[in-house]
C-alpha positions in Angstrom: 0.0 0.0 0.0 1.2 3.5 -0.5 2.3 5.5 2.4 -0.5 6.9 4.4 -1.1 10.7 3.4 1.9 11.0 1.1 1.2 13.3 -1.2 3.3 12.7 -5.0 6.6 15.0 -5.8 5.7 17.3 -8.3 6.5 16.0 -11.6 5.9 12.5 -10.6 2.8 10.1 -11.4 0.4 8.0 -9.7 -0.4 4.3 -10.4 -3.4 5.9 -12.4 -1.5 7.8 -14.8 0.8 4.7 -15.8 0.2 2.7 -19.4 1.2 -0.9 -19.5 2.5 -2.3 -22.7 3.9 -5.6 -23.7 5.2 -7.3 -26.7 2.2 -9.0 -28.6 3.4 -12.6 -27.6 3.3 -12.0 -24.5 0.4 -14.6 -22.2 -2.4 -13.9 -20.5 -0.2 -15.3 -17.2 2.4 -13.0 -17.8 0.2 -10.2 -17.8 -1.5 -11.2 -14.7 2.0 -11.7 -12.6 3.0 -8.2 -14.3 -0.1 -6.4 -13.3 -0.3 -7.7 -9.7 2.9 -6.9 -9.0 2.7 -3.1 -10.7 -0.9 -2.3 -8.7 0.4 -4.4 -5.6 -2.5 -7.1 -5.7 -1.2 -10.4 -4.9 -2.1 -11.0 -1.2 0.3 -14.3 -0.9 3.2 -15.0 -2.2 1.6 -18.4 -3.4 -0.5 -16.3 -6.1 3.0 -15.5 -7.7 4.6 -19.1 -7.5 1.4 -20.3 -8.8 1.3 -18.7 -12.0 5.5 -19.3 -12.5 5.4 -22.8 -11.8 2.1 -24.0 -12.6 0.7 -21.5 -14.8 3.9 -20.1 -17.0 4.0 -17.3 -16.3 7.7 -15.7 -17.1 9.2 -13.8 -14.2 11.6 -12.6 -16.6 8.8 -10.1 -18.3 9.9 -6.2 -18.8 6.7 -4.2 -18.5 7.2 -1.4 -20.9 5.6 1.8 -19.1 4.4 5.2 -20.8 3.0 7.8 -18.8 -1.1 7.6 -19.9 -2.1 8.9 -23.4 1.1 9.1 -24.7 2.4 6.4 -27.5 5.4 5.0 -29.4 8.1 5.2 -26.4 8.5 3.5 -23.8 10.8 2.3 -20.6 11.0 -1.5 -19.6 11.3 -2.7 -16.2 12.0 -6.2 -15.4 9.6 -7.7 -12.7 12.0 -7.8 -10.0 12.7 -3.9 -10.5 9.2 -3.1 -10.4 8.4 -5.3 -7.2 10.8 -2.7 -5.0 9.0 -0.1 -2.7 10.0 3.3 -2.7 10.8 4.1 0.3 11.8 7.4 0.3 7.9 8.6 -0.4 9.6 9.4 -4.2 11.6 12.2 -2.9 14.2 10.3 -4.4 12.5 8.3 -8.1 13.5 4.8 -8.8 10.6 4.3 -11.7 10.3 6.2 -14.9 7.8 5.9 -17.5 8.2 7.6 -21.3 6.3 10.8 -21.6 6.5 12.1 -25.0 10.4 13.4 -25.2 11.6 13.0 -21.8 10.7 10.6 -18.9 8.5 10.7 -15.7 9.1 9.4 -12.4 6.1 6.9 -11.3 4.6 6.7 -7.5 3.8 3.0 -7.3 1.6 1.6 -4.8 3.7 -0.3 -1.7 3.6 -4.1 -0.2 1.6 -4.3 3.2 5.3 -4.7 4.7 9.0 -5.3 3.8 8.3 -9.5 4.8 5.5 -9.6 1.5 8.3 -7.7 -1.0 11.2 -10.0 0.3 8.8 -13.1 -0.5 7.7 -12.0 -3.8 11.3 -11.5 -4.9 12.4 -14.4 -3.4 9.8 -16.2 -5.4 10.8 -14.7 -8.9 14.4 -15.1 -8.5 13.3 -19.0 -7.5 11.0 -19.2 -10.4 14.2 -17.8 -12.7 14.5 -14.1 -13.0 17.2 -12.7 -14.1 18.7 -10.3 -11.2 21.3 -9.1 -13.6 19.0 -8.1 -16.4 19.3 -4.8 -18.1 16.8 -3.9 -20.6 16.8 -2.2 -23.7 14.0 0.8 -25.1 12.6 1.0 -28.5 15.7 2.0 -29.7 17.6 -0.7 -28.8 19.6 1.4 -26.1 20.3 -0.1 -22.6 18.6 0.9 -19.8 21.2 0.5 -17.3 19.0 2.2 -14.5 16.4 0.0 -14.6 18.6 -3.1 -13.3 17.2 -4.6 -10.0 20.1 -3.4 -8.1 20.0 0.5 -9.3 16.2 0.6 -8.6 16.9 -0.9 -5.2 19.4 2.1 -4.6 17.3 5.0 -5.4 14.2 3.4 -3.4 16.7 3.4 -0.2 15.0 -0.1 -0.2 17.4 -2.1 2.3 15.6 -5.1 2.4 15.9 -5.4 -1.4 19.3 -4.4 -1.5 20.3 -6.7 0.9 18.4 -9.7 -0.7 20.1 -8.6 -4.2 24.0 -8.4 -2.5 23.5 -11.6 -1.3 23.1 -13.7 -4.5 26.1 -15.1 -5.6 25.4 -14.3 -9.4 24.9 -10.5 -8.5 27.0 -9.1 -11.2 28.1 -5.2 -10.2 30.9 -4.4 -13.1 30.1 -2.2 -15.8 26.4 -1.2 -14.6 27.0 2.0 -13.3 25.9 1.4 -9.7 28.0 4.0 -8.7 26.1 6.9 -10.1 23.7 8.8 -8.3 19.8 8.3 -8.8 18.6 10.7 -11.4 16.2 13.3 -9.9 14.4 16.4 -10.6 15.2 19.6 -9.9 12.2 19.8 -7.6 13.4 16.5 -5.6 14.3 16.6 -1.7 16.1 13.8 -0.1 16.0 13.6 3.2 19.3 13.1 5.6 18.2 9.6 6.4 18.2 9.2 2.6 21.4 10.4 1.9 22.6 8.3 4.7 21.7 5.2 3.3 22.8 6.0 -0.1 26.4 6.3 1.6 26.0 2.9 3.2 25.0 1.3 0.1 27.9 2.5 -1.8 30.1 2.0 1.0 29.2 -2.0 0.8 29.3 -1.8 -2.9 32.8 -0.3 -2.8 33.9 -2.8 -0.1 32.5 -6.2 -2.3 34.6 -4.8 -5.3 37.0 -1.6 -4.8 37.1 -0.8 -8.8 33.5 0.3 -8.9 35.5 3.7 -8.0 37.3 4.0 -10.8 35.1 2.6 -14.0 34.7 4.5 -16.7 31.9 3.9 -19.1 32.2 2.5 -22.0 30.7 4.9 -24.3 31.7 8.6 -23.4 34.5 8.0 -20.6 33.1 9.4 -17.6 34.4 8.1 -14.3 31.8 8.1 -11.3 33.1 11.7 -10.5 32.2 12.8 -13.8 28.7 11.3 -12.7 28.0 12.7 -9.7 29.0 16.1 -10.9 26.2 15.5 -13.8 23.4 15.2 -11.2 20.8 18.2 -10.5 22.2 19.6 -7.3 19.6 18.3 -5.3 22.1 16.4 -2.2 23.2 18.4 0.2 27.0 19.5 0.9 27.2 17.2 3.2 26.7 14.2 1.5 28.3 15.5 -1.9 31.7 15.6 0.6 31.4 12.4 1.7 30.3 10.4 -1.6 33.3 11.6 -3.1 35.2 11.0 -0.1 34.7 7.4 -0.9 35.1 7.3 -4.6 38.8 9.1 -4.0 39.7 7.2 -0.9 39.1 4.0 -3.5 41.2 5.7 -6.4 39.0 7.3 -8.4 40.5 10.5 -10.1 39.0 13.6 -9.8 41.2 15.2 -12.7 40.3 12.2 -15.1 38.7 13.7 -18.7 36.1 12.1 -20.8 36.2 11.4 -24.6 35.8 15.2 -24.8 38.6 16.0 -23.0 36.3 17.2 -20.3 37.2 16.8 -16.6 34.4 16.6 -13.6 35.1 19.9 -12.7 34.0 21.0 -16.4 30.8 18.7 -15.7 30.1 20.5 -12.9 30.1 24.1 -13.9 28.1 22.8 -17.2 25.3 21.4 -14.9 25.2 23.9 -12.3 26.4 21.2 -9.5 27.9 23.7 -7.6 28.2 21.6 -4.3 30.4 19.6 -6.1 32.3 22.2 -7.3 33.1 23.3 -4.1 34.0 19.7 -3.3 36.3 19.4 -5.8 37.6 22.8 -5.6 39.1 21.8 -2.1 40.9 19.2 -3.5 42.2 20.4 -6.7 45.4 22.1 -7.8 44.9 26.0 -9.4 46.2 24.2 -12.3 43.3 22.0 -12.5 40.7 25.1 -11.5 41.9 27.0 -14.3 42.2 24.1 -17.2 40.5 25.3 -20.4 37.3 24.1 -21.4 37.5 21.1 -23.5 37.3 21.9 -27.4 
């Protein structure tokens, strides 16, 4: 159930305002399982094994969600994603949904308690979903953001971060679970959020240290170069601390992207300007000063 007498963010979208799409092929089952887990409806977790095991359902499906009246885009979400609560009453989005040329967060109902979520996940992960699975949009592009783990970070969901660390085929590499939830400008963690963002990426730092210091793949950015791309919605605070950690695990804060662009040049592009105080406590006048890439 949704928490009692939160009202939504502006800019985000109730359970109401969300289409539903799926590939023609896909069955009646699998529509059922995606449904009642999107509107919250299964009471038991039986409901769900039920229609896995018995009925063939596939707990791999990726729900492909539009914000209402709007067609051709979309953004899939495998099951597992979209059975994680929000628990940050979407101060903090973990679910978009296409609308028109840019994407809107979605308010999704909640479980009657963290014991019902841990069971339903438990249940598709037992029935074969894929807790690495990264889908891809109409245009064939990943959608890193959507991954089960990623979701489970921006919903400050512990329970479902905690069930996801713990399998052993939890892949972390290359996903970008260093980066910051996306947010809108509007958008006001809480303290208590920010301080369990830090302890998730303190555990993901401490299961593999070179989370730090990726780069990805297709423009070059390091995780600095990602935080300083975020709406400067964190606090000071926070902003010190997170890249405390990514520079106390190696991660250069001078490092340039295929543009030649360092996260200091992210920052003053994106108006970040907590981290560029962050950063400009730790860099040289040299590195203040460099040129803007060409």
């Amino acid at each position: 159930m949704a928490a009692a007498g939160a009202a939504l963010p502006t800019g985000c979208v109730g359970r109401s305002g969300l289409d539903t799409g799926f590939p023609d092929d896909t069955s009646d089952e699998t529509r059922q399982l995606s449904e009642g887990i999107i509107s919250r409806g299964f009471t038991h977790v039986q409901q769900v094994t039920e229609l896995i095991r018995q009925q063939g359902a596939s707990p791999n499906a990726q729900p492909q969600l539009g914000v209402e009246g709007t067609t051709g885009d979309f953004v899939p979400y495998p099951l597992l994603s979209l059975c994680i609560d929000n628990l940050t009453d979407n101060r903090i989005p973990s679910i978009f949904a296409a609308d028109g040329d840019d994407d809107c967060p979605i308010a999704l109902p909640r479980w009657s308690s963290p014991d019902q979520q841990e069971a339903i996940m438990k249940a598709l992960i037992d029935g074969g979903a894929d807790i690495n699975a990264i889908p891809t949009d109409e245009d064939g592009e990943d959608c890193p953001g959507a991954r089960p783990v990623r979701v489970a970070i921006a919903s400050c969901n512990e329970t479902a971060f905690r069930l996801l660390m713990a399998e052993d085929g939890l892949q972390l590499g290359g996903r970008g679970v260093m980066g910051l939830p996306w947010t809108l400008e509007t958008d006001r963690p809480t303290e208590d959020h920010e301080a369990t963002l830090l302890s998730f990426y303190q555990q993901l730092i401490d299961r593999d240290p070179t989370l730090a210091t990726e780069t990805d793949g297709r423009h070059g950015g390091n995780p600095v170069h990602w935080v300083a791309s975020n709406r400067p919605v964190w606090s000071q605070s926070f902003i010190d601390s997170y890249l405390d950690l990514l520079v106390d695990s190696g991660a250069d804060i001078t490092a340039v992207d295929y543009r030649n662009a360092t996260p200091f040049h992210y920052a003053a592009m994106w108006g970040s300007h907590r981290v560029a105080a962050s950063l400009c406590r730790r860099l040289t006048a040299a590195d203040i000063n460099r040129g803007t890439p060409n």
